[in-house]
C-alpha positions, 0 to 999 in steps of 0.5 A, a space after each residue: 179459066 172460062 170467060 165471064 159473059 155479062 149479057 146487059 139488057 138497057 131497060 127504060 120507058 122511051 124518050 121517043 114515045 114521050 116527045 110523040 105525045 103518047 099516054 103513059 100506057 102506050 109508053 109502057 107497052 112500046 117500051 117494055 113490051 113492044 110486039 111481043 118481042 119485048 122483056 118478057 119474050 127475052 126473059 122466055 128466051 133467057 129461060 129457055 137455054 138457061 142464061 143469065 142476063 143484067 138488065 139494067 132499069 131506067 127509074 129516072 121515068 118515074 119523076 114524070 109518070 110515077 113508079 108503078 111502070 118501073 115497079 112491073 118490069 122490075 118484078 117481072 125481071 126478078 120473077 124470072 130469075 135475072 138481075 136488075 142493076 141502075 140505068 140512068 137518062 138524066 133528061 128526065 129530071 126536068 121532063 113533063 107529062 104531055 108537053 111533046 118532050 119540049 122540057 128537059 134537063 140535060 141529056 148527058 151524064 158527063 155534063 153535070 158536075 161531080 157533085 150533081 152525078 152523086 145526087 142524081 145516081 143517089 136518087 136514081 138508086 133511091 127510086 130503083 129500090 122502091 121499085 122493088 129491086 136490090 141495092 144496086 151495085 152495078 151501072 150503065 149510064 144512058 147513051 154510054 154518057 160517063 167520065 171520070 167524075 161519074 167513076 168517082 160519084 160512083 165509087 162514093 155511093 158505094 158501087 163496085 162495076 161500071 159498064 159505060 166505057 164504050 170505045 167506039 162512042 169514045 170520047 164523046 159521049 163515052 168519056 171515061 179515061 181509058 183506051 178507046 179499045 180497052 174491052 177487059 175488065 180493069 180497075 179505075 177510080 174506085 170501081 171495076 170498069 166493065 168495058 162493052 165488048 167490041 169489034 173492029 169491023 174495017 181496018 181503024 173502026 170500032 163496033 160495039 157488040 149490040 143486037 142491032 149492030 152486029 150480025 151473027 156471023 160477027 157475034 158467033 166471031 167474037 165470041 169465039 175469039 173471045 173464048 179462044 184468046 182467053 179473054 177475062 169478059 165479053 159485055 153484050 149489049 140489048 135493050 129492052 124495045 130493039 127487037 122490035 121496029 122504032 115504033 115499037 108496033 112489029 117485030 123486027 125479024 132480023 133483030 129478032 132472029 140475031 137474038 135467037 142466034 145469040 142465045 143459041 150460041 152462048 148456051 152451046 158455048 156454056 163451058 167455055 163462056 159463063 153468062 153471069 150476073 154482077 150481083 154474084 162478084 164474079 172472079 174478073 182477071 182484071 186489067 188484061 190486054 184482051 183485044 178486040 176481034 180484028 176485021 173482015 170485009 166479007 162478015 162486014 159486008 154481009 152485015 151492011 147487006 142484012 142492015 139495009 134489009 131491016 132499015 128498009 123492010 123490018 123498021 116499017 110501022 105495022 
């Protein structure tokens, strides 16, 4: 059986642009569309060696600039052909327009209490549909912030995937019950837990399958060790703004190209390991004892090297 590939894009306007004190449209562009390199250049991408792709929207933003920013990404995403599912920063329910992001609710999901998830993912949920998306049936809290209770709230509100757990932010913000390096799909409190993939890059130290985190040499070594292994899932993670520099103002061209290179080896690999939206309920062997890639010194090393290069060079503003 080929191994599901859930290839999640966190879309959401920028706390980081708010607090600067930019306008709503600079928000929006940096966001969304930073230098190009944005959702609608990931979208051509997708399109380009036919892969499907989650994104999961942030609608949480609307409460301080209003829907319109989230209705656009919303129906680009849809136009194109990929998925929205609900993505959530609580932070923005206590933010204002203009005050350098001095006001604020509380940053992390697993703070609030179970009846407080259930009305905040409610009525985050609530504002993703009048943005123009389907009922949502899959999410991702901000940060990977999620616990049980937020399982729970979930499973109330009628959601059947989860893909919070993230081991190597375990057990804070990521505080979900599970095994720090439980990366296979697996029945938990009501929902289908969609862990993101990850990687042991040194002996001890886990890595999470992101674009910013890992090279193509460790994703290429993931993926394969996933479809060799038979593994149910592989949760990549990207998000709307990071193959661009912080500033959102240039291309970060070693973000960039470990795109590139990730498209590229998905759909050469399309047999063995199948991009696949959550709105489709894939068949998931659930609760398989899939385990993360072990390390290597060399791909890390070479990793570190290419990290300093973008840290250094790529992340510069225009």
């Amino acid at each position: 059986m080929a191994t599901r590939v859930f290839l999640t894009v966190d879309t959401e306007l920028m706390w980081r642009h708010h607090a600067a004190g930019l306008d709503a449209a600079e928000i929006a562009q940096r966001s969304f569309e930073p230098a190009g390199v944005g959702v609608g250049w990931q979208l051509a991408m997708l399109a380009r060696h036919g892969l499907k792709a989650c994104f999961f929207v942030d609608p949480m933003p609307a409460l301080v600039y209003g829907l319109d920013p989230i209705k656009r990404v919303v129906g680009a995403i849809l136009e194109a052909g990929q998925e929205v599912q609900l993505h959530l920063h609580a932070n923005w329910t206590g933010a204002k327009a203009a005050d350098g992001g001095a006001a604020h609710a509380a940053f992390e999901l697993i703070d609030y209490a179970l009846a407080e998830q259930v009305e905040l993912i409610g009525g985050a949920a609530d504002m993703l549909v009048a943005a123009g998306a389907p009922e949502p049936i899959a999410f991702r809290a901000g940060s990977y912030s999620a616990s049980d209770d937020t399982l729970a709230a979930l499973a109330e509100l009628g959601f059947v995937y989860d893909s919070s757990h993230n081991g190597s932010e375990h057990p804070w913000p990521s505080a979900i019950g599970l095994d720090p390096r439980q990366i296979a799909p697996v029945a938990h409190r009501g929902v289908i837990e969609v862990p993101v993939t990850l990687i042991e890059d040194r002996p001890g130290h886990l890595r999470h399958f992101q674009i910013c985190a890992l090279s193509a040499a460790e994703m290429r070594a993931a993926l394969d060790h996933a479809a060799r292994r038979g593994h149910s899932a592989v949760t990549i993670v990207s998000h709307g703004f990071e193959l661009a520099n912080r500033a959102g103002t240039r291309p970060n061209a070693v973000h960039v190209g470990r795109f590139e290179a990730l498209c590229a080896m998905l759909d050469e690999r399309r047999e063995a390991l199948v991009t696949t939206h959550f709105a489709e309920h894939p068949r998931l062997p659930l609760g398989q004892e899939d385990r993360p890639l072990g390390p290597s010194l060399i791909r890390t090393r070479l990793r570190q090297a290419a990290q300093l290069w973008s840290n250094l060079v790529e992340e510069r503003a225009a």
